[in-house]
C-alpha positions in Angstrom: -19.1 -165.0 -35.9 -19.1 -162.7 -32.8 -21.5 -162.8 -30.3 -23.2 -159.2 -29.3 -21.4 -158.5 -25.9 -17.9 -158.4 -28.2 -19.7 -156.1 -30.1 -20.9 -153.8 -27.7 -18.2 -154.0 -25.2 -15.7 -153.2 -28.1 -17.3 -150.0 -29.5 -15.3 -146.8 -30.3 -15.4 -144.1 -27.8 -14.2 -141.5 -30.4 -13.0 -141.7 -34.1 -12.5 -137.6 -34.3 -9.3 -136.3 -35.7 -8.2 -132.5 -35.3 -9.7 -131.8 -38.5 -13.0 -132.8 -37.4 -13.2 -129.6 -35.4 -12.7 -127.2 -38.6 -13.0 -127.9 -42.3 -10.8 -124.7 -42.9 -10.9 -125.3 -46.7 -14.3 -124.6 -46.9 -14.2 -121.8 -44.3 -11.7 -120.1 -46.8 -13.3 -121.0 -50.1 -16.7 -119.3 -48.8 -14.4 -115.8 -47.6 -13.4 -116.4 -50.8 -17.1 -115.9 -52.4 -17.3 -112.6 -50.9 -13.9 -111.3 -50.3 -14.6 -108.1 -53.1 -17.8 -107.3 -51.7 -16.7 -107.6 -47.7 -13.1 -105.0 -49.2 -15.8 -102.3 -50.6 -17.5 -102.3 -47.3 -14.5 -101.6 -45.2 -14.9 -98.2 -46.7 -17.7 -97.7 -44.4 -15.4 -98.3 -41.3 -15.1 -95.1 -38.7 -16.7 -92.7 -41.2 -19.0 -89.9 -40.1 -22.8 -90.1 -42.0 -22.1 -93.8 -41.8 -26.0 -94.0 -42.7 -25.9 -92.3 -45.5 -22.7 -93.6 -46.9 -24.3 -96.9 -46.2 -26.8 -96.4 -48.8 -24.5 -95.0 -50.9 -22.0 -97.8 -51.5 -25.3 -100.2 -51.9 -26.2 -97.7 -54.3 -22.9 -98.1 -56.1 -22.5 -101.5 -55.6 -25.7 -103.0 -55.1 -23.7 -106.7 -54.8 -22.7 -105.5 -52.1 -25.9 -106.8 -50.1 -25.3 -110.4 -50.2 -22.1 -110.5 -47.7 -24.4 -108.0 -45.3 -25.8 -111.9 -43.7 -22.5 -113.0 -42.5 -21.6 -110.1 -41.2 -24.3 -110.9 -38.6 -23.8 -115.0 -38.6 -26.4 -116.4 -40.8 -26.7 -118.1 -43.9 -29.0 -116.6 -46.4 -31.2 -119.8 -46.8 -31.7 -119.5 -42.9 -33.1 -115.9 -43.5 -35.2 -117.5 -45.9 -37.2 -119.3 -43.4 -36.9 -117.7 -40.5 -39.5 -114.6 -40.5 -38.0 -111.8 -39.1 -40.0 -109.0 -36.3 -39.1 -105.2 -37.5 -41.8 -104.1 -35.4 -41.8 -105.0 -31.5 -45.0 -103.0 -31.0 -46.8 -104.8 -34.1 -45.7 -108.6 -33.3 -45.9 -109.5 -37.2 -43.2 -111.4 -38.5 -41.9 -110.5 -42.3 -39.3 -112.5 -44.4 -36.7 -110.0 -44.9 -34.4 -112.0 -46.7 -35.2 -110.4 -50.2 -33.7 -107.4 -48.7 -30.2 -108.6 -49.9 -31.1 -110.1 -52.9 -33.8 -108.0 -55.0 -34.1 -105.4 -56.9 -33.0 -101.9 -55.0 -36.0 -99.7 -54.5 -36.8 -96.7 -52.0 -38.1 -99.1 -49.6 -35.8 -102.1 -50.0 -33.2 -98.7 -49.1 -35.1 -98.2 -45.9 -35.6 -101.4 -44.5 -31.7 -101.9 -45.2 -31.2 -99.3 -42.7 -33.3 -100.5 -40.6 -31.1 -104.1 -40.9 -28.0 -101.9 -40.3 -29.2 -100.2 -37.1 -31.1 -102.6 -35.1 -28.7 -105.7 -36.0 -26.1 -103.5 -34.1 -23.5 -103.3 -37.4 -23.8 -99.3 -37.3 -22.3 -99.2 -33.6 -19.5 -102.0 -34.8 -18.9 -99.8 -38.0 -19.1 -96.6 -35.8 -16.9 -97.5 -33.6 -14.4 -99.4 -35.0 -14.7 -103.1 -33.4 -13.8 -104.4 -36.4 -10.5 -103.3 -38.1 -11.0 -105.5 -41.1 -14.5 -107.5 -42.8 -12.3 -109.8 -44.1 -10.5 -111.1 -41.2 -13.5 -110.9 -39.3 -15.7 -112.9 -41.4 -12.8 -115.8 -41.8 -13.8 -115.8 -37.9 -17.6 -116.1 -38.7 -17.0 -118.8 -41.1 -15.3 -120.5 -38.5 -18.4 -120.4 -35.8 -20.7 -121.6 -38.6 -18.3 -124.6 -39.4 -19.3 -126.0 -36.2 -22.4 -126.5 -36.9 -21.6 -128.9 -39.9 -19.6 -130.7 -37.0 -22.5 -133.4 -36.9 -22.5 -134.5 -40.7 -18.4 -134.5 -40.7 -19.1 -137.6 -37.9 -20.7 -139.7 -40.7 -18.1 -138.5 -43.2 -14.8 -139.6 -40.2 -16.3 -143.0 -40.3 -16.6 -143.4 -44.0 -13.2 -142.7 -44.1 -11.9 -145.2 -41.7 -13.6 -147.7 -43.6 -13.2 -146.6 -46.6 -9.3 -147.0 -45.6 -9.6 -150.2 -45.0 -11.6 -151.0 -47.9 -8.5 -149.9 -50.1 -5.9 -151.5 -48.1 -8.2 -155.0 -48.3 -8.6 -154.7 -52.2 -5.0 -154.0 -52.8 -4.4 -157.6 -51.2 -7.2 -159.4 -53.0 -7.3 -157.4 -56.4 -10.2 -159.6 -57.2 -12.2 -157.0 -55.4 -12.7 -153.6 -55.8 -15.4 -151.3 -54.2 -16.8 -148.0 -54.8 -18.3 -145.4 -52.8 -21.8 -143.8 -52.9 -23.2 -146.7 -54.8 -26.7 -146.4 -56.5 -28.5 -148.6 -58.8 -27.4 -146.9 -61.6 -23.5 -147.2 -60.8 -23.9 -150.5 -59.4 -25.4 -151.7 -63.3 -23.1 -149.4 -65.2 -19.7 -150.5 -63.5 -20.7 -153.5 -62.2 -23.3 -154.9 -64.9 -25.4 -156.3 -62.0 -29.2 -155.6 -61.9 -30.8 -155.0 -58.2 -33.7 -153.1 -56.9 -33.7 -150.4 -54.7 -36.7 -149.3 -52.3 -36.7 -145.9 -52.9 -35.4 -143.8 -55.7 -32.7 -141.8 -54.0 -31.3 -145.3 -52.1 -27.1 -144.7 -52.3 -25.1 -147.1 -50.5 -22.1 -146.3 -48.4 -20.0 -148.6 -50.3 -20.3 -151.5 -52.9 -17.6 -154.1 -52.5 -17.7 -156.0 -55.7 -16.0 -159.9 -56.2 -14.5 -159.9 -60.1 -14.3 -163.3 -59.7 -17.9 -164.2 -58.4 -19.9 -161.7 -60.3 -21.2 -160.8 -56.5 -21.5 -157.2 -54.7 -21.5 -156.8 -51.2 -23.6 -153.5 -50.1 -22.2 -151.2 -47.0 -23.6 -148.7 -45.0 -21.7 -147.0 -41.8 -22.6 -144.5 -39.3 -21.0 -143.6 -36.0 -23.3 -142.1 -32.7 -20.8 -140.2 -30.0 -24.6 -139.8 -28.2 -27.8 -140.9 -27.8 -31.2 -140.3 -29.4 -34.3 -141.7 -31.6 -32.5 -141.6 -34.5 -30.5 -144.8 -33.3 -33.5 -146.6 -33.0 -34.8 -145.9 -36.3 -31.5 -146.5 -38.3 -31.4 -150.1 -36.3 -35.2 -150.8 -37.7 -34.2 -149.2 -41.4 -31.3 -151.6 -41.6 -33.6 -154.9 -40.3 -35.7 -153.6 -43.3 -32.8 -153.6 -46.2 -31.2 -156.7 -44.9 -34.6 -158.7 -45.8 -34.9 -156.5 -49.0 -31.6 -157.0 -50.0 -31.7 -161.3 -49.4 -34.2 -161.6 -51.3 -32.3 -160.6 -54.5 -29.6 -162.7 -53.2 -27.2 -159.7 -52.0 -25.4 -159.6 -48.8 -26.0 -156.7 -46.6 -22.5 -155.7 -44.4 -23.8 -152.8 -41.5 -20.3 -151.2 -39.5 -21.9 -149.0 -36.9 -19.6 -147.7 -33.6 -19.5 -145.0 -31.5 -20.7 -145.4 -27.2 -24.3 -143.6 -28.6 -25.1 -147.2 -28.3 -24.9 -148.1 -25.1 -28.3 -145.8 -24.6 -29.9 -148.6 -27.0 -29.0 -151.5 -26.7 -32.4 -153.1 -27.2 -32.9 -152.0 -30.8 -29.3 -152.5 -31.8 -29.4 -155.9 -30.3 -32.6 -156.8 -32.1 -31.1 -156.3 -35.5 -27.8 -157.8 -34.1 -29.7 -161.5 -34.2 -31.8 -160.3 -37.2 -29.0 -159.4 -39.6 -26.2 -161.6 -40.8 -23.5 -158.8 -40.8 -23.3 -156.1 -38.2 -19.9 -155.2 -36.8 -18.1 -152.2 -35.5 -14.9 -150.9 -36.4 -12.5 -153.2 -33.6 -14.2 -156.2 -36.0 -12.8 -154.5 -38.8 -9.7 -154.0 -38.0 -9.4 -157.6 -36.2 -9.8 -159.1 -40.0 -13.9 -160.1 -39.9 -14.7 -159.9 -43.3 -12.1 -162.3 -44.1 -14.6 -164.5 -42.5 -17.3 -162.9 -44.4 -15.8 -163.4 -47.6 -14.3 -166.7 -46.6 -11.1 -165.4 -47.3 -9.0 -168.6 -46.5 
């Protein structure tokens, strides 16, 4: 097997691909979800009274209300849980999400208006900034997709393996593997009984040997950077590798990215601890024909 240094001098500096940057198939699906209620609001563009035909068209179309978050950026489970200061004098935070969402009394009315001037949206709607809510959201949408950035990392990686995965059991049709395998899919597809340690436990990938009755079990991550997390995931997967032998059930770990180089300790401990951990150059070089004693 390799040793650790061809395992740590051999790690991926990046796996990103241009569409890492922007999912734009979300971006236009959540326009999409408010693309009515962001056209009625264009009405309010450049007119006089903007106030008062501000509460008008809520009055009209009290829907309205739940594209006012974007306009400013946030997500309306963010709102949620972020208490909001009206009052600079007083200091008391309120949740004021349920201004968008509730019933439309007198005073949901005036703390609207209160939303609408002191977020700054009356001076953009005064003034004309924006020419079009549409257009201008698909721009919003677009800063908030970078924020999902992070999880598309774990999702890049799952791909190149998962790649791979189909390439290998199209050469060896005795296997086939799955993705997001849980106990319950593992029994059902598989007919194999194993226990998990916690309910929820899904596993990056089951590779399963028709001929052997035998599953492998993956899990994959990638780290671009540093951080505590790496630590923990390397003492998790120590954990499931002695949970997992114990039911007779081999345990494959494919982590990459130069995030390890700030931990080389931790990684290196579960390195000589666990039979299987490799990176994606291993991979690609053939290694689990020498797990699976592929001849």
């Amino acid at each position: 097997m390799n040793t650790f240094e061809e395992l740590t001098t051999t790690l991926q500096e990046s796996i990103f691909t241009w569409d890492y940057f922007t999912d734009f198939k979300k971006v236009i699906l959540n326009v999409k979800k408010v693309e009515v209620e962001l056209n009625i609001l264009n009405y309010l563009i450049g007119k006089e009274n903007i106030e008062e035909e501000f509460i008008k068209l809520i009055e009209k179309y009290p829907n309205i209300r739940k594209a006012l978050p974007l306009l400013i950026a946030v997500r309306k489970d963010k709102l949620k849980e972020t208490p909001i200061i009206v009052n600079i004098d007083e200091l008391i935070p309120q949740v004021k999400d349920h201004i968008f969402f509730s019933d439309l009394t007198e005073e949901i009315k005036e703390e609207l208006l209160i939303f609408f001037n002191t977020t700054g949206l009356k001076s953009i709607f005064v003034n004309k900034n924006i020419k079009n809510l549409v257009d201008y959201c698909f721009g919003v949408e677009v800063g908030l997709d970078t924020n999902a950035r992070k999880n598309r990392t774990g999702t890049l990686m799952e791909n190149i393996v998962a790649k791979y995965l189909t390439s290998f059991c199209e050469k060896f049709p005795e296997y086939k593997f799955i993705e997001q395998g849980t106990q319950k899919r593992i029994k059902e597809l598989f007919n194999i009984d194993m226990k998990v340690d916690k309910n929820k436990r899904r596993f990056d990938f089951v590779l399963y040997n028709s001929n052997i009755k035998k599953i492998y079990l993956f899990e994959v991550n990638y780290y671009s950077g540093g951080g505590s997390k790496l630590k923990a995931t390397a003492g998790e997967y120590q954990y499931l590798e002695n949970f997992l032998k114990e039911q007779g059930i081999d345990f494959i770990w494919i982590t990459d990215g130069k995030g390890w180089l700030t931990a080389l300790h931790p990684l290196e401990e579960t390195f000589n601890h666990n039979r299987y951990v490799i990176n994606l150059e291993m991979l690609k070089n053939n290694i689990l024909y020498n797990i699976l004693d592929i001849k």
